[in-house]
SEMAR-77205 format. One record per residue (C-alpha): residue number from 1; x, y, z. Coordinates in pm, whole numbers, plus 50000, padded with zeros to 5 digits. Example, Ala and Ser with C-alpha at 12.3 -4.5 7.8 and 13.67 -1.06 7.14 Angstrom:
BEGIN
+-----+-------+-------+-------+
:   k :    px :    py :    pz :
+-----+-------+-------+-------+
:   1 : 51230 : 49550 : 50780 :
:   2 : 51367 : 49894 : 50714 :
+-----+-------+-------+-------+
# end
This chain:
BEGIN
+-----+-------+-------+-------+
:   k :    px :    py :    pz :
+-----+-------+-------+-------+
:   1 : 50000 : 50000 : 50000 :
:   2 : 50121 : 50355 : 49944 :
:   3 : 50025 : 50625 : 50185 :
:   4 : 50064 : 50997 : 50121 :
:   5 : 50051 : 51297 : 50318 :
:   6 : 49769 : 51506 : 50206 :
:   7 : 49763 : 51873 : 50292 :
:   8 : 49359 : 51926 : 50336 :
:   9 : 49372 : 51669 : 50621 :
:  10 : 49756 : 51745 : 50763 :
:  11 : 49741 : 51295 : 50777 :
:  12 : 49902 : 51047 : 50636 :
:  13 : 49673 : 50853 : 50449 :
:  14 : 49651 : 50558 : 50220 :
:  15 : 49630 : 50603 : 49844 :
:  16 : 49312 : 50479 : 49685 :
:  17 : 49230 : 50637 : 49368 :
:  18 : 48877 : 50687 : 49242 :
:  19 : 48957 : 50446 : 48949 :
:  20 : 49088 : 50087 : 49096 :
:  21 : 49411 : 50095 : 48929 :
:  22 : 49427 : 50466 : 48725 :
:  23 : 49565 : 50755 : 48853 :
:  24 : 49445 : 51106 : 48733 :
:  25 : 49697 : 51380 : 48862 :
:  26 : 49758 : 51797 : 48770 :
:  27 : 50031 : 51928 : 48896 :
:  28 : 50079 : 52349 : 48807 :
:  29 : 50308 : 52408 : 48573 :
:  30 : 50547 : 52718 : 48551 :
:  31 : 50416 : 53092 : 48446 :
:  32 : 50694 : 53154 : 48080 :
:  33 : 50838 : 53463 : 48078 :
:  34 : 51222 : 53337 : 48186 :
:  35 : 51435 : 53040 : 48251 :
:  36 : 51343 : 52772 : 48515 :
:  37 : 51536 : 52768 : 48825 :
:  38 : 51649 : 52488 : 49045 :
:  39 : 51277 : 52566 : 49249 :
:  40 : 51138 : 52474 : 48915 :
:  41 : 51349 : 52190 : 48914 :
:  42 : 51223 : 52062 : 49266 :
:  43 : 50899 : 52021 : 49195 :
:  44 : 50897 : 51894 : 48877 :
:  45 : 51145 : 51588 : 48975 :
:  46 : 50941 : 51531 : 49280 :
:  47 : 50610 : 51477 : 49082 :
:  48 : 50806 : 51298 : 48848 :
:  49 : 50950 : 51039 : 49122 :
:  50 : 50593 : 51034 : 49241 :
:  51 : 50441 : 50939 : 48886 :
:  52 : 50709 : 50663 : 48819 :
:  53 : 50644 : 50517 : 49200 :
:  54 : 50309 : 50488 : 49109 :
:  55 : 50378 : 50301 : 48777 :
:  56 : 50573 : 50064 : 48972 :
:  57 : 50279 : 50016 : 49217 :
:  58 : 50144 : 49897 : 48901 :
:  59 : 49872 : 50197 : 48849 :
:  60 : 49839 : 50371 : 48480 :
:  61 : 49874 : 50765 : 48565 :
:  62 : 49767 : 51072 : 48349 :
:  63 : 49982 : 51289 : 48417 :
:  64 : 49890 : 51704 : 48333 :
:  65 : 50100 : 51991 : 48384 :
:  66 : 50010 : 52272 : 48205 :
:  67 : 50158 : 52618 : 48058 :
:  68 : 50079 : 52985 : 48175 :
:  69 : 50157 : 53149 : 47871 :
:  70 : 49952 : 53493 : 47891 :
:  71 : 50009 : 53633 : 48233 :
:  72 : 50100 : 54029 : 48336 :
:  73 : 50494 : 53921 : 48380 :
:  74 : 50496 : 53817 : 48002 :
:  75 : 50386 : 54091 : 47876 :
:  76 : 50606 : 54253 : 48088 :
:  77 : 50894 : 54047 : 47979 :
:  78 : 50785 : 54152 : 47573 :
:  79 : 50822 : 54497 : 47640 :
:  80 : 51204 : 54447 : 47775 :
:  81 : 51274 : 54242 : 47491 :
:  82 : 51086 : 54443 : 47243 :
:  83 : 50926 : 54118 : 47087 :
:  84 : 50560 : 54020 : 47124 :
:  85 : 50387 : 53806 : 47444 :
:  86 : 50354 : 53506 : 47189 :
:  87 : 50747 : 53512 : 47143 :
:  88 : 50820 : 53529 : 47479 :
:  89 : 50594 : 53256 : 47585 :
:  90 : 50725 : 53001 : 47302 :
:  91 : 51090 : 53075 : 47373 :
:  92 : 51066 : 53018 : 47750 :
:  93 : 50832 : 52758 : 47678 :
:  94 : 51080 : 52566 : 47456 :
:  95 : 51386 : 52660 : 47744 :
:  96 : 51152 : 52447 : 47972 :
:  97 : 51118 : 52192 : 47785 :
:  98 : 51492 : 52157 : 47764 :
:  99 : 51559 : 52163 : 48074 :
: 100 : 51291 : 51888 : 48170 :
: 101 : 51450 : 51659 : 47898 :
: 102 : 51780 : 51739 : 48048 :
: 103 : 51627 : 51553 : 48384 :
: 104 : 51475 : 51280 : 48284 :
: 105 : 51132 : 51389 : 48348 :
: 106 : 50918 : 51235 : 48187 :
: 107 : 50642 : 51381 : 47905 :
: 108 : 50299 : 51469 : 48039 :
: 109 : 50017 : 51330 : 47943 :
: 110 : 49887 : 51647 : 47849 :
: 111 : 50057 : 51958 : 47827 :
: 112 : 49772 : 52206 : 47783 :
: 113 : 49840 : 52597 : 47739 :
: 114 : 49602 : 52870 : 47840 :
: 115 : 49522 : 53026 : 47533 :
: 116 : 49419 : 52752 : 47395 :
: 117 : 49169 : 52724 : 47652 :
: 118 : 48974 : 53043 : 47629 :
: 119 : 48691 : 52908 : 47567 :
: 120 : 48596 : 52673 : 47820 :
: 121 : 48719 : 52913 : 48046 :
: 122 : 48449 : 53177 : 47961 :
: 123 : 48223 : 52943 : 48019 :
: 124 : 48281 : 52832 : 48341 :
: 125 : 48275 : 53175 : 48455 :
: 126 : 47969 : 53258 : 48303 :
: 127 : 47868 : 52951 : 48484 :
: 128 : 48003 : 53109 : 48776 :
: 129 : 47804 : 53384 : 48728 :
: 130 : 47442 : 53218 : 48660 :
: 131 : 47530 : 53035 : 49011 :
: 132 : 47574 : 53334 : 49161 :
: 133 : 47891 : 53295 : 49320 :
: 134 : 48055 : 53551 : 49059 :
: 135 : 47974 : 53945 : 48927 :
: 136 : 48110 : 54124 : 48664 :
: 137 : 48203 : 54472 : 48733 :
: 138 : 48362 : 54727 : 48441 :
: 139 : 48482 : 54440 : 48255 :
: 140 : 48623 : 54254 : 48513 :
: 141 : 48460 : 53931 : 48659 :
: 142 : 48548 : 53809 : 49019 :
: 143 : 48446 : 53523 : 49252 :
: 144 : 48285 : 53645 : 49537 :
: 145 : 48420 : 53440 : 49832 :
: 146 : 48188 : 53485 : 50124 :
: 147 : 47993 : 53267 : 49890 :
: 148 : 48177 : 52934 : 49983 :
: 149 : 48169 : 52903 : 50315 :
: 150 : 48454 : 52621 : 50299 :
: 151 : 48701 : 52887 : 50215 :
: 152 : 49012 : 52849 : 50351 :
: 153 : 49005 : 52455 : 50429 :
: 154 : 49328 : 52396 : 50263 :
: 155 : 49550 : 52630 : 50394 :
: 156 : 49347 : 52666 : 50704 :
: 157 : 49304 : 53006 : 50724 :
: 158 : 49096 : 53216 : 50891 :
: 159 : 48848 : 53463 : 50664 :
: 160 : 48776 : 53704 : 50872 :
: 161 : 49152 : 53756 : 50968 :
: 162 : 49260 : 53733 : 50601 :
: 163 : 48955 : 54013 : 50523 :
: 164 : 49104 : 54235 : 50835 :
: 165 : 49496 : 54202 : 50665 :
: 166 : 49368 : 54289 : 50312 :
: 167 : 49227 : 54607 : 50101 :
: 168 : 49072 : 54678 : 49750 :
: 169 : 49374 : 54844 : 49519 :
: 170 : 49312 : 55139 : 49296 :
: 171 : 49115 : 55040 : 48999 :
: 172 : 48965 : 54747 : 49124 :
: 173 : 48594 : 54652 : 49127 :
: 174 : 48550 : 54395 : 49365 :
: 175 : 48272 : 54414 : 49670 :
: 176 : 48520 : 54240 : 49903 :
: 177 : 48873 : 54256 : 49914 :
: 178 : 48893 : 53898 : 49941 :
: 179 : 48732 : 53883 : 49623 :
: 180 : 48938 : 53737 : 49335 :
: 181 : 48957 : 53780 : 48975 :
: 182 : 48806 : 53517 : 48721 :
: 183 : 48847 : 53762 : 48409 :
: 184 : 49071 : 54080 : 48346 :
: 185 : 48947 : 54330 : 48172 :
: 186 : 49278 : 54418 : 47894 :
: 187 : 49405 : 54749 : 47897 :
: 188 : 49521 : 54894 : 47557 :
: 189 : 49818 : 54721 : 47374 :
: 190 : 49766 : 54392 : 47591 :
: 191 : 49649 : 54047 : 47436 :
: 192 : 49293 : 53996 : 47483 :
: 193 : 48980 : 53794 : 47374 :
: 194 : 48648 : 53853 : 47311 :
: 195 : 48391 : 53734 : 47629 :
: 196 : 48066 : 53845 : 47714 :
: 197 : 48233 : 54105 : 47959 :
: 198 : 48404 : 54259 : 47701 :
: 199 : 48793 : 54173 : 47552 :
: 200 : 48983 : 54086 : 47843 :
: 201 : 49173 : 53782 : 47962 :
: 202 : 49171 : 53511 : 48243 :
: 203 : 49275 : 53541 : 48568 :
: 204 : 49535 : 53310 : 48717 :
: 205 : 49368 : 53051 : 48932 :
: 206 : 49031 : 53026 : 48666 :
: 207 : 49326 : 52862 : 48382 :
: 208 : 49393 : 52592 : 48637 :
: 209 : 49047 : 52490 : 48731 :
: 210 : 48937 : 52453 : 48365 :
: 211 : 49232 : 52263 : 48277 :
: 212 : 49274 : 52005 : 48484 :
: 213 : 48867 : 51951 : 48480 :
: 214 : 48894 : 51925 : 48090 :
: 215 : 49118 : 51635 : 48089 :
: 216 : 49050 : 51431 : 48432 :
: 217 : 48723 : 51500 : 48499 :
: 218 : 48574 : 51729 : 48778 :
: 219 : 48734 : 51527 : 49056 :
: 220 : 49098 : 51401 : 49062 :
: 221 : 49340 : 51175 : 49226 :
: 222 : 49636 : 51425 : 49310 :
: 223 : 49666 : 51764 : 49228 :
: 224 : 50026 : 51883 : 49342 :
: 225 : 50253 : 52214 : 49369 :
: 226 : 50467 : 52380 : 49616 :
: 227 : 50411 : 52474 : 49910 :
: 228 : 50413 : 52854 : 49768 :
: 229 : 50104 : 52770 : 49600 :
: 230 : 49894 : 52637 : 49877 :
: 231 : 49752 : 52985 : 49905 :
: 232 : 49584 : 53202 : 49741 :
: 233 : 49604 : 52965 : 49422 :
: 234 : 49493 : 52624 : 49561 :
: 235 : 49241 : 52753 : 49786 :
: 236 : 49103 : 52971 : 49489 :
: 237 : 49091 : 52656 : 49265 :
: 238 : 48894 : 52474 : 49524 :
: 239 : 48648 : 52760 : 49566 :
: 240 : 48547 : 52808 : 49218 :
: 241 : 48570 : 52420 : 49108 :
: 242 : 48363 : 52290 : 49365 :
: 243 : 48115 : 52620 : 49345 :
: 244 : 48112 : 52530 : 48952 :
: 245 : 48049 : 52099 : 49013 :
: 246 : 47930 : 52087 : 49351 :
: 247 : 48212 : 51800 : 49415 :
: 248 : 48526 : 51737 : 49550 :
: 249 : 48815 : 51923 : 49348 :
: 250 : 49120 : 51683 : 49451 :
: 251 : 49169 : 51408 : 49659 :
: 252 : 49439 : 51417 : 49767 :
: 253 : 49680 : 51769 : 49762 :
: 254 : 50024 : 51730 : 49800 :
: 255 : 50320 : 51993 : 49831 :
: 256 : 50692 : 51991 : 49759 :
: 257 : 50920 : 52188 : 50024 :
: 258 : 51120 : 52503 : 49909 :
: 259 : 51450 : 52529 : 49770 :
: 260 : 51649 : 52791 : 50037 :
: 261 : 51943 : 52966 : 50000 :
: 262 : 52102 : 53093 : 50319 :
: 263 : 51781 : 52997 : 50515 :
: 264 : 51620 : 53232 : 50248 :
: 265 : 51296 : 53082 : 49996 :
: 266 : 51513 : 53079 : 49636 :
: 267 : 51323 : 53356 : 49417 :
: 268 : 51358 : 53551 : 49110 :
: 269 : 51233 : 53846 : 49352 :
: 270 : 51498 : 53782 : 49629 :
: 271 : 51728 : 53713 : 49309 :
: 272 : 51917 : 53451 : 49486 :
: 273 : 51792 : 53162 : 49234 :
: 274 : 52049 : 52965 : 49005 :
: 275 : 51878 : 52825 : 48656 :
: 276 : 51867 : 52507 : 48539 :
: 277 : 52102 : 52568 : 48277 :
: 278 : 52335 : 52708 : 48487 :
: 279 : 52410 : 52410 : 48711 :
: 280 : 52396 : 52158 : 48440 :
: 281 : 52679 : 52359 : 48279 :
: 282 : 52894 : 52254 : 48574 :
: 283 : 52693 : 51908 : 48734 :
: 284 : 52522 : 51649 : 48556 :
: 285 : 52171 : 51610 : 48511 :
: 286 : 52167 : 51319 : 48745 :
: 287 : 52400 : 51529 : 49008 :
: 288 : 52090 : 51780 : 49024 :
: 289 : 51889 : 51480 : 49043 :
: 290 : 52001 : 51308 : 49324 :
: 291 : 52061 : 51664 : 49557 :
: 292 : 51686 : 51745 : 49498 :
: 293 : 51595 : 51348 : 49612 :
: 294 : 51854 : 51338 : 49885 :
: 295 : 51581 : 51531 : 50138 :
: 296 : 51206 : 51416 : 50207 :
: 297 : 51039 : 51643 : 49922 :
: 298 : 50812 : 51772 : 50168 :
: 299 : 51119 : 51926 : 50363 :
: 300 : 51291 : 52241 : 50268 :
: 301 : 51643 : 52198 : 50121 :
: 302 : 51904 : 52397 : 50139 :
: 303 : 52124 : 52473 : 49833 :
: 304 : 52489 : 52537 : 49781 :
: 305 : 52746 : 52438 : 49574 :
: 306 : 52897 : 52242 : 49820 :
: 307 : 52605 : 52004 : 49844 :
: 308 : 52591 : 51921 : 49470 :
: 309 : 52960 : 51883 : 49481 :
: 310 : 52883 : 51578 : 49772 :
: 311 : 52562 : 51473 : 49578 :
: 312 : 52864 : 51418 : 49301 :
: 313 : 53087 : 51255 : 49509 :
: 314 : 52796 : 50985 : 49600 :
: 315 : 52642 : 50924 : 49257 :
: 316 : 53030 : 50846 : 49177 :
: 317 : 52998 : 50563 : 49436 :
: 318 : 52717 : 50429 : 49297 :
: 319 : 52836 : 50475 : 48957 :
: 320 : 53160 : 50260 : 49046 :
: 321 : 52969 : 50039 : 49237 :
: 322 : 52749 : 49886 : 48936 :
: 323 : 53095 : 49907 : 48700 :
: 324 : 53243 : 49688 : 48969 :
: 325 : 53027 : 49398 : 48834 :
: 326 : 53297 : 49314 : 48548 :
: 327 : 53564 : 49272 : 48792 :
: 328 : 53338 : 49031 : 49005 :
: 329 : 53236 : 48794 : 48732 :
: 330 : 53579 : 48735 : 48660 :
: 331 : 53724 : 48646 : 48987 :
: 332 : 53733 : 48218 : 49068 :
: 333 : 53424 : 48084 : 49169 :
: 334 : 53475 : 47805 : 49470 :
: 335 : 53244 : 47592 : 49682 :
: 336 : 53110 : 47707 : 49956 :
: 337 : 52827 : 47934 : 50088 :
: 338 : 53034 : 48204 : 50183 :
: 339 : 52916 : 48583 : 50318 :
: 340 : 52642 : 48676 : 50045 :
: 341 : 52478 : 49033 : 50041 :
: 342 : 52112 : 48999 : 50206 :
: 343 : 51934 : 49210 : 49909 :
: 344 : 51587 : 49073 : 49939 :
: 345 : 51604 : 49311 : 50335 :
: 346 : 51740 : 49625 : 50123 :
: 347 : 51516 : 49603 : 49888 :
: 348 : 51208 : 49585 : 50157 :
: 349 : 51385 : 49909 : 50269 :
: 350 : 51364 : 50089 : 49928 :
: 351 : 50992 : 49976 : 49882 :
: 352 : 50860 : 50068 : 50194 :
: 353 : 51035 : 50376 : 50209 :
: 354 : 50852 : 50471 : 49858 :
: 355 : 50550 : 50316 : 49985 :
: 356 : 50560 : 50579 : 50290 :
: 357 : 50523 : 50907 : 50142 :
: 358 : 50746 : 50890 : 49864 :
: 359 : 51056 : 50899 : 50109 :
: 360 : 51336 : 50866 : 49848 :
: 361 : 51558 : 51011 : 50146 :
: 362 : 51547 : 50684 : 50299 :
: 363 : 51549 : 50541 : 50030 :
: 364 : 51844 : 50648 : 49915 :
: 365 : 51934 : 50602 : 50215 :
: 366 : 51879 : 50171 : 50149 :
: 367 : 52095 : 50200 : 49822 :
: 368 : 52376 : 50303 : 49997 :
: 369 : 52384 : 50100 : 50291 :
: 370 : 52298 : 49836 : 50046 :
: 371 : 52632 : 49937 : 49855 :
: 372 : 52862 : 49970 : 50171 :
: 373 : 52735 : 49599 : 50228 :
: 374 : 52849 : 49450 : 49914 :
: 375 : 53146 : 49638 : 49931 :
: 376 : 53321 : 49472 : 50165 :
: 377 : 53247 : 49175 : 50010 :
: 378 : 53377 : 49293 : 49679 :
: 379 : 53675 : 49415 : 49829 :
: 380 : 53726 : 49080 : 50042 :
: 381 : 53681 : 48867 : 49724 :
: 382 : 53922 : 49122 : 49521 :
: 383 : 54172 : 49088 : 49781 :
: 384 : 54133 : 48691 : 49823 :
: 385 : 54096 : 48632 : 49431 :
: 386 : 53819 : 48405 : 49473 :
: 387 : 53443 : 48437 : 49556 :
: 388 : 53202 : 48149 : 49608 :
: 389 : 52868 : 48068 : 49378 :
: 390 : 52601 : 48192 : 49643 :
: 391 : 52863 : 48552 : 49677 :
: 392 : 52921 : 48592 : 49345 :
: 393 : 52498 : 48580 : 49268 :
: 394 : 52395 : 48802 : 49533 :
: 395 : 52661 : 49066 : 49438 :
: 396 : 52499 : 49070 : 49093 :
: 397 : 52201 : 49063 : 49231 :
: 398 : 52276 : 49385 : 49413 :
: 399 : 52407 : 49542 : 49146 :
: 400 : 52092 : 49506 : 48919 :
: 401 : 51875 : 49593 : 49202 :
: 402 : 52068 : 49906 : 49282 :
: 403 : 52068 : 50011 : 48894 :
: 404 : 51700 : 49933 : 48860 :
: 405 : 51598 : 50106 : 49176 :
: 406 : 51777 : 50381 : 49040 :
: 407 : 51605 : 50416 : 48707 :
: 408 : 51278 : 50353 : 48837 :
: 409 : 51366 : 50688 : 49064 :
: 410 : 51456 : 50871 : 48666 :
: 411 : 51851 : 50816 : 48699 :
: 412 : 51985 : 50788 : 48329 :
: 413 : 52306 : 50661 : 48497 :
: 414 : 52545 : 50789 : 48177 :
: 415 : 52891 : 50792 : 48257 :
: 416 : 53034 : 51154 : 48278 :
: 417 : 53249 : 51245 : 48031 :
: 418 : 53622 : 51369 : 48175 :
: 419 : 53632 : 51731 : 48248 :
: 420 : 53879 : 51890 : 48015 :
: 421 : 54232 : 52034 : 48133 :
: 422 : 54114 : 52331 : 48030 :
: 423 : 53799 : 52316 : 48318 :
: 424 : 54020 : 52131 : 48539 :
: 425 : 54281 : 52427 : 48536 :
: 426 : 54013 : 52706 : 48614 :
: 427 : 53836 : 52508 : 48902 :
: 428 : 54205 : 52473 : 49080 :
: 429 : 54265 : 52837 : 49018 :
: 430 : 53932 : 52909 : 49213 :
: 431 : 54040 : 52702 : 49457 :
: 432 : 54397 : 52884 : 49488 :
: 433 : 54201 : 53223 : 49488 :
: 434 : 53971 : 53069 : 49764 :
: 435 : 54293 : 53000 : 49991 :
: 436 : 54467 : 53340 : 49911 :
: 437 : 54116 : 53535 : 49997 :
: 438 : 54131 : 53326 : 50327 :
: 439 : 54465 : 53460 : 50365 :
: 440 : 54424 : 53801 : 50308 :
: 441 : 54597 : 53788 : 49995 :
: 442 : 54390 : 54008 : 49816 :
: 443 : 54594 : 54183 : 49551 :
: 444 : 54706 : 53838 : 49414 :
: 445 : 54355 : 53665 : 49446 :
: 446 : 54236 : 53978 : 49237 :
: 447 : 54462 : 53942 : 48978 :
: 448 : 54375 : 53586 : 48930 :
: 449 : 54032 : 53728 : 48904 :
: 450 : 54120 : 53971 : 48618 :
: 451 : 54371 : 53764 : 48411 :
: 452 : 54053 : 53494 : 48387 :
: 453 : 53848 : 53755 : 48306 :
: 454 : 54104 : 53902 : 48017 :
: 455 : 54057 : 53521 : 47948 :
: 456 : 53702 : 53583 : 47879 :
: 457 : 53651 : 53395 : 48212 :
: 458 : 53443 : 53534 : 48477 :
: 459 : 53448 : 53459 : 48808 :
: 460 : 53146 : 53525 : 49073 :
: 461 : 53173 : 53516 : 49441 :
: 462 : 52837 : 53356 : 49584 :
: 463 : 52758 : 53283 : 49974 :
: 464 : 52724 : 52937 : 49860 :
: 465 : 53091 : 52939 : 49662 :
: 466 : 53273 : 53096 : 49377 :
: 467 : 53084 : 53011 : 48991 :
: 468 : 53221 : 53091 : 48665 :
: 469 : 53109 : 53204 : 48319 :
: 470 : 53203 : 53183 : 47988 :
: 471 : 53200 : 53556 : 47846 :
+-----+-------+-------+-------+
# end
C-alpha cells in the first residue's frame, strides 16, 4: 500500500484512487516569461519520482502539467525584449522543455496551454456567474468568496483575519477585498479575447480549474505544487471548482518543500535563484537529480554548491559500484556458501520507504547501505581472488537491484564524460584564489580574478561558493 501525506487533512493517508488501478493527477506548471530555476526543478522531479512510483505500484497515471503562457509578467517580459507576448511565451516555453529533457522527466500526458483554453474558460465563469457565486464589474469578473463558506480549508486560514489584513487596490471593482479575479478586463496594447464582459483575459487561478477539469474530469486523484502555492492559488481553485460541480476538486493535495538559500525561499524576487542551465553547465543532470531526492520532498532543502559537489561525490559511488560487476564475474568461483549480500532486506527498505510518502531520502538512504554491504564483500573477494557461487549471485544481484531502483527513481546513469584540462585548470585556480582570499591575499587573488576575466573567464563570488562564466 502507498500512503501519502495530504495537505487538506495534515494525515498520512493511504492512496486509493477513484479508478481501481488509474491515477488522474495535475500538477501546476510554471508561468513563461524566463528560465526555470532549480525551484522549478524541485517540483517537477518530485512529481516525476511520484508518477514513476506509482507506475511501479502497478497503476496507469495521466499525468497534466500545464503552461501559463499569457500572464502580466509576460507581457512585461515583451516589452524588455521588444518582441511580442507570443514570442516570449514560446521561447521560455521551449527553454523548459529543455531543461525537463535534460532531467529525465518524463512527458505529460497532456501539456495544455492557456490560450488555447479560452473558451471553456468563459464558460465556466459565466457559469460562475448564473450560480451566483461571481459578478462582473467594468469588465472585470470576480468570485465572490463569502459565497463558499469552505474557504480556507486547505491552507486553514481564517476569513475574517485574512479580510482584516487585506484592502481593495486602485482600479479594482471587487465588493470584498477577498474577492478574486476570474476575468481581466485588457488594457490597451495587451492580448485579449472577446467574452461576454468585454475583451479581456483570464485570471490566474480560473486557467487551472478549467484545465485540469477538461482532461481528468471534475474530481481528481492528486493535484500537486509547492508549498508557495497552497495559498491564494489552491484555495482559489477549490472555491470556484467545487462552486462550479458541487464535488470534490482533489483528493488528495500534496506539496513539495522550498529550495532555500542561506535559510532564504530561492526567488527571482529575492534574486538569489540559480537556473537550470546554469548548474547543468557545471553538474550532471543526474548530480541535480540526486541533491533534489537526497531530502524528504516535503522538507525544505538547502542549496549550495557544496552540496551538489557531495551529491557528486555519492552518485560516483554508485556509479563505480554497478561498473564493479565486470571485475566480480571474473574472479574464481569456489564451493562454499560464503558471506552473500542479504538484498531481498534492502530492497524491503527501498519499497517501503517509497510506499511511505514517497521517502526517496530513505530510500536512498537503502541504496547506499545496500552498497557499503556488498562492498566489503567485493573488496574481500578482490583481495582473496576468489568468491564462492552463492557471493558471486547476490553481488549481481545487488548490482541490478541498485541500477533498477535507480532508474525507476529517473537516473539515466550515463557515465560523465572527463572534464577537460582546460575546466580542470580554472576550478584549481578558484580554489587557489579561495585559499589566498582566506589569507588576506587580496591583491594576488584579484589578479587571478582579472587575468581569467582578460581570458574571457568570469568569476562570481556567491555565499554558497565561487561560479564561473564563459564571456
Amino acid at each position: 500500500m502507498v500512503y501519502v501525506t495530504n495537505t487538506m487533512t495534515g494525515e498520512k493517508e493511504e492512496f486509493k484512487p477513484l479508478e481501481d488501478r488509474t491515477v488522474k493527477m495535475y500538477v501546476c506548471g510554471p508561468t513563461v516569461y524566463d528560465h526555470a530555476h532549480i525551484g522549478h526543478a524541485r517540483s517537477a522531479v518530485v512529481f516525476d519520482v511520484i508518477r514513476r512510483w506509482l507506475e511501479y505500484r502497478g497503476y496507469k497515471v495521466i499525468y497534466v502539467r500545464n503552461y501559463t503562457d499569457v500572464d502580466d509578467k509576460i507581457i512585461r517580459r515583451a516589452k524588455e525584449e521588444g518582441i511580442s507576448w507570443r514570442e516570449v511565451a514560446e521561447k521560455y516555453i521551449a527553454s523548459y522543455e529543455e531543461d525537463m529533457r535534460a532531467l529525465n522527466v518524463k512527458e505529460p500526458t497532456y501539456k495544455p496551454r492557456v490560450t488555447e483554453h479560452i473558451r471553456e474558460i468563459v464558460e465556466m465563469i459565466d457559469g460562475l456567474i448564473e450560480k451566483g457565486y461571481a459578478y462582473e464589474a467594468g469588465g472585470d469578473v470576480y468570485f465572490s468568496v463569502k459565497k463558499f463558506p469552505e474557504y480556507g480549508k486547505l491552507s486553514k486560514r481564517n476569513i475574517e483575519e485574512l479580510r482584516a489584513g487585506a484592502r481593495i487596490e486602485p482600479g479594482e471593482n471587487k465588493k470584498d477585498p477577498l474577492d478574486f479575479a476570474l476575468w481581466k478586463r485588457s488594457k490597451e496594447g495587451e492580448p485579449g479575447w472577446e467574452s461576454p464582459w468585454g475583451v479581456g483575459r483570464p485570471g490566474w487561478h480560473i486557467e487551472c480549474s478549467v484545465m485540469s477539469m477538461k482532461y481528468l474530469g471534475e474530481t481528481m486523484d492528486i493535484h500537486g505544487g509547492g508549498l508557495d502555492l497552497i495559498f491564494p492559488h489552491h484555495e482559489n481553485e477549490i472555491a470556484q471548482s467545487e462552486s462550479y460541480t458541487g464535488k470534490t476538486f482533489a483528493r488528495y493535495w500534496v506539496h513539495n518543500g522550498f529550495v532555500m538559500v542561506n535559510r532564504e525561499k530561492m526567488s527571482k524576487s529575492l534574486g538569489n535563484f540559480f537556473t537550470i542551465k546554469e548548474i547543468l553547465e557545471r553538474f550532471s543532470p543526474d548530480v541535480l537529480r540526486l541533491f533534489l531526492l537526497s531530502t524528504h520532498y516535503r522538507s525544505p532543502i538547502d542549496f549550495s554548491f557544496e552540496r551538489l559537489e557531495d551529491s557528486e561525490r555519492a552518485l560516483k559511488r554508485l556509479l563505480n559500484f554497478i561498473d564493479s560487476l565486470a571485475a566480480v564475474e571474473s574472479l574464481e568461483v569456489v564451493e562454499g556458501e560464503g558471506e552473500p549480500v542479504l538484498v531481498s532486506g534492502f530492497r524491503e527498505l527501498f519499497e517501503s520507504a517509497m510506499d511511505d510518502d514517497f521517502n526517496t531520502a530513505r530510500a536512498l538512504g537503502a541504496l547506499f547501505e545496500l552498497v557499503k554491504s556488498a562492498n566489503l564483500l567485493k573488496d574481500r573477494a578482490l583481495k582473496e581472488g576468489k568468491i564462492t557461487r552463492a557471493e558471486k549471485h547476490s553481488f549481481k544481484e545487488a548490482v541490478e537491484f541498485v541500477e533498477n531502483a535507480l532508474k525507476t527513481l529517473g537516473f539515466r546513469l550515463e557515465r560523465e564524460r572527463e572534464s577537460s584540462l582546460e575546466e580542470k585548470l580554472i576550478e584549481l585556480l578558484i580554489e587557489v584564489r579561495g585559499e589566498l582570499r582566506r589569507k588576506k591575499e587580496f591583491q594576488l587573488a584579484d589578479l587571478i580574478r582579472d587575468r581569467l576575466k582578460e581570458l574571457g573567464i568570469a568569476l562570481e563570488d556567491l555565499p554558497t561558493g565561487t561560479i564561473y562564466k564563459r564571456l
